[in-house]
Every structure is written in C-alpha cells, then in structure tokens.
N, CA and C of each residue as an Amber inpcrd file, in Angstrom:
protein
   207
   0.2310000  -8.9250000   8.0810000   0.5070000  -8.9230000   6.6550000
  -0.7450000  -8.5140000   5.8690000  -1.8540000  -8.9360000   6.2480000
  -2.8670000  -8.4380000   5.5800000  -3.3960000  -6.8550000   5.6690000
  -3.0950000  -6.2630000   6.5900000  -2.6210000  -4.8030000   6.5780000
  -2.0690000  -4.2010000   5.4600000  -0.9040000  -4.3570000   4.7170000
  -0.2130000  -4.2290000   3.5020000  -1.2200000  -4.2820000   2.7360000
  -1.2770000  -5.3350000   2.4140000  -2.5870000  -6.0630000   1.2330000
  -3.3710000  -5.3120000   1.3220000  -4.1180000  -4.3840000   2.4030000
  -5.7150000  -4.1360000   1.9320000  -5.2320000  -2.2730000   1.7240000
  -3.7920000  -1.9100000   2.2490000  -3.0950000  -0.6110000   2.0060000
  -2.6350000  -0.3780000   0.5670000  -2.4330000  -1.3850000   0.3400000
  -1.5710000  -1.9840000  -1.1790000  -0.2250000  -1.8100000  -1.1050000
   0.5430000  -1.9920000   0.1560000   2.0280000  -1.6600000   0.0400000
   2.5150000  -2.3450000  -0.3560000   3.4280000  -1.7950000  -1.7630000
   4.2160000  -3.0780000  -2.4270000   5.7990000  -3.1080000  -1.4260000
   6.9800000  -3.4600000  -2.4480000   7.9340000  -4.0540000  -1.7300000
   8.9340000  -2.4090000  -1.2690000   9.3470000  -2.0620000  -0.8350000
  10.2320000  -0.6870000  -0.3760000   9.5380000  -0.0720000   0.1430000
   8.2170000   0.0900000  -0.0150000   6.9060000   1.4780000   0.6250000
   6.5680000   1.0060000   1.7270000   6.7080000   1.9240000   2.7170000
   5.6780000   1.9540000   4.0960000   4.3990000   1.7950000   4.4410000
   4.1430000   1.2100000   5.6000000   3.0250000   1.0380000   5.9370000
   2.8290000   1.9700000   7.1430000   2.3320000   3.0920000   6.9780000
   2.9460000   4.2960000   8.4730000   1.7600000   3.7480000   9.3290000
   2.1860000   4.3810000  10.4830000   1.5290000   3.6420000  11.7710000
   0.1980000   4.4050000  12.0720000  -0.1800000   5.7600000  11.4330000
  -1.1040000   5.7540000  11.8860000  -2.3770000   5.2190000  10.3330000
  -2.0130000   4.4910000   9.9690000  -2.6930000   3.3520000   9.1010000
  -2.9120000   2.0250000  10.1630000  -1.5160000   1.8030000  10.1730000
  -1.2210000   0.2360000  11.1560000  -2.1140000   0.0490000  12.5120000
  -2.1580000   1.6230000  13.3820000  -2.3730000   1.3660000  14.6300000
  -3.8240000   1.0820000  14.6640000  -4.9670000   1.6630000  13.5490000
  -6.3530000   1.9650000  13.7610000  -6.6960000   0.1770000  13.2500000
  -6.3360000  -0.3770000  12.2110000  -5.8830000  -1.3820000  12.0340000
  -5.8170000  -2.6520000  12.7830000  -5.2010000  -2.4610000  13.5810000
  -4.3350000  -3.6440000  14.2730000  -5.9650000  -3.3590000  15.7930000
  -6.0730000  -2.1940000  15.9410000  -7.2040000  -2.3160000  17.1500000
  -8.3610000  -2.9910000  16.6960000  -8.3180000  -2.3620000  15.4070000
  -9.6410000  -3.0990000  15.3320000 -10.1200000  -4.7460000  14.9610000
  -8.7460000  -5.2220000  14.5670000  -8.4540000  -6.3560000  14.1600000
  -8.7890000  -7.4290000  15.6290000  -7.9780000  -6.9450000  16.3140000
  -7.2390000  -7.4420000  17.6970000  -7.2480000  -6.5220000  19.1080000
  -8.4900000  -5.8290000  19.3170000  -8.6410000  -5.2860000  20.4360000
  -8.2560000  -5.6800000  21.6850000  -8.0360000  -7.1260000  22.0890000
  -8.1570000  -7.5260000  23.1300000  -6.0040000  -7.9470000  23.8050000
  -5.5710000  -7.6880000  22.6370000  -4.1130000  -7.4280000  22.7240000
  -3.5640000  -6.4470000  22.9870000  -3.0900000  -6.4320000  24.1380000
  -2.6620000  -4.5960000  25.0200000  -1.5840000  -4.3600000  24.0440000
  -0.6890000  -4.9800000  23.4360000   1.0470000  -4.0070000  22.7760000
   0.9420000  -5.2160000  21.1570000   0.0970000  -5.0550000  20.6470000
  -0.5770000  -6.0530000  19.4450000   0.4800000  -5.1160000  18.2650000
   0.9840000  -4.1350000  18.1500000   1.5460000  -3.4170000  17.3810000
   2.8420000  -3.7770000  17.8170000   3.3490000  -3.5250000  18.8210000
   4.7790000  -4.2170000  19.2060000   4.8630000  -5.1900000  18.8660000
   4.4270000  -6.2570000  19.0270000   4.8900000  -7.6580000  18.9650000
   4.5360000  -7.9370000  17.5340000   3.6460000  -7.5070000  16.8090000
   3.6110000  -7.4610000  15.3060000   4.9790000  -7.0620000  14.7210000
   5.2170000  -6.1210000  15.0940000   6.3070000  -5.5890000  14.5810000
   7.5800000  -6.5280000  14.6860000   7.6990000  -6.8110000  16.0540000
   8.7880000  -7.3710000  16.3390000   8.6280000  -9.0360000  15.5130000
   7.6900000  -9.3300000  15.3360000   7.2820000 -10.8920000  14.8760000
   7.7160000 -10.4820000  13.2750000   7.4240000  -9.8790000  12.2590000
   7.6560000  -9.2930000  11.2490000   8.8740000  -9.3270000  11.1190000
   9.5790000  -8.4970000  12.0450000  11.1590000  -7.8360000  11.8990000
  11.9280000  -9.0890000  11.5960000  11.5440000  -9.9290000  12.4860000
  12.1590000 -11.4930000  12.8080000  12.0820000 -11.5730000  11.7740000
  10.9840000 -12.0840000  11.1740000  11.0260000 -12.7750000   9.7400000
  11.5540000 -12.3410000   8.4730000  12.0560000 -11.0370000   8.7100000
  12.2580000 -10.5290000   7.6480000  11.6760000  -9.9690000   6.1800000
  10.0380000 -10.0160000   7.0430000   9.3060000  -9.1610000   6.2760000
   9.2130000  -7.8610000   6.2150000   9.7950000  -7.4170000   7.2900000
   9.4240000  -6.0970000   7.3440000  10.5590000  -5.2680000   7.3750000
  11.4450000  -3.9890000   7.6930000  12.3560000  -2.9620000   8.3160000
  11.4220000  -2.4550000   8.8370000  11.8300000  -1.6700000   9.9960000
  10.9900000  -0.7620000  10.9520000  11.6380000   0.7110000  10.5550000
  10.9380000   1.9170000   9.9090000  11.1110000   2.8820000   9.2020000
  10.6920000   3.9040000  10.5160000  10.8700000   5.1380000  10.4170000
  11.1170000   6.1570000  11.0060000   9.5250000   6.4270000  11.6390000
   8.3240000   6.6400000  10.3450000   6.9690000   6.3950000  10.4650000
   6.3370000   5.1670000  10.1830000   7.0110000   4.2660000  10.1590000
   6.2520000   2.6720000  10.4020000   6.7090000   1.8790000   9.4590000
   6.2100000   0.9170000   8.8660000   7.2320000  -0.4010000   8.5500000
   7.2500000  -0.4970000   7.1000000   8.4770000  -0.7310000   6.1620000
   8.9230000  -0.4950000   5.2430000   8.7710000  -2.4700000   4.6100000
   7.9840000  -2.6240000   4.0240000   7.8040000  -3.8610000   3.7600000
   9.4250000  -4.4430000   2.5870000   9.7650000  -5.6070000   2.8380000
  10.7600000  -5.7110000   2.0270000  10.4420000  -6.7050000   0.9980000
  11.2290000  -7.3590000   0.2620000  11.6430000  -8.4010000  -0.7670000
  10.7200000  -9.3920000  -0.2230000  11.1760000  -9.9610000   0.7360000
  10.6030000 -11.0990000   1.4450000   9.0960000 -10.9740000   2.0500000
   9.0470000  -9.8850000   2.3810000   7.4820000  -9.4510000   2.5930000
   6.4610000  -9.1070000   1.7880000   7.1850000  -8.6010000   0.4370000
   6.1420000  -8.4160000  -0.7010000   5.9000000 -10.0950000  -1.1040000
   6.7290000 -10.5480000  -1.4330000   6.5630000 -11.8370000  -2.1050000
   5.7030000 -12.9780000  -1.0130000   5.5810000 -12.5010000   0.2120000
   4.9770000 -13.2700000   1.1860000   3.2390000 -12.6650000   1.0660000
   3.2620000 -10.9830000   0.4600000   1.8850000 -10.9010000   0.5950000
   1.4630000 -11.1410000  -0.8560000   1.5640000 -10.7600000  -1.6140000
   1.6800000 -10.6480000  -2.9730000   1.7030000 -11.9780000  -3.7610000
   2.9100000 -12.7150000  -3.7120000   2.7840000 -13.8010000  -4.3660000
   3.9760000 -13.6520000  -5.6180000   4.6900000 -12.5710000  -5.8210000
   5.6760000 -11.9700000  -6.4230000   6.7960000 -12.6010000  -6.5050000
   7.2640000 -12.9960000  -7.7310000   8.5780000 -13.9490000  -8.1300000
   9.2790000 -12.7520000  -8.3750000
C-alpha cells in the first residue's frame, strides 16, 4: 500500500508494474514471488483489481491509503 502513496495513485488509477516491480525488490529483496502474493493479499482485501498493466487501486484501497471519506 505504501507503493500507491509514494506513486500518488488515487482511487480508479493504476499502479503499473513496472513501477511496482522495482519497488517491491527493493523494499523486500529477500522474497522470491513478493509481487504475487502482494497482489494476491491486496486482491483479497479488496484493495486492489488486478488491471491488464498492474493494479487498479479501488474505493476501499484509496480510503485505506489516503484516509478518504
């Protein structure tokens, strides 16, 4: 989630992956599929949709990074 935040993706806009992937390595190097299971942990929650070039933050995900009523 803090990915978004420092991208500034608000609620409908993507976060494309080759933002996410450089990201997430450098965050969490030591996690072999750290982008998969992000994703999939996200999807669950319903922060995210998974978009064609990477993840489409929603309602529930803006207001989770954001703070947005």
């Amino acid at each position: 989630m803090e990915a978004f935040k420092k991208f500034e993706v608000r609620e409908g806009s993507v976060l494309h992956y080759q933002q996410l992937y450089p990201y997430l390595q450098e965050r969490y190097p030591h996690y072999k599929d750290v982008q998969k299971e992000a994703e999939h942990h996200l999807t669950k929650e319903g922060y995210v949709n998974p978009a064609p070039d990477g993840l489409m933050l929603t309602q529930v995900g803006h207001e989770h990074v954001w703070g947005d009523k």
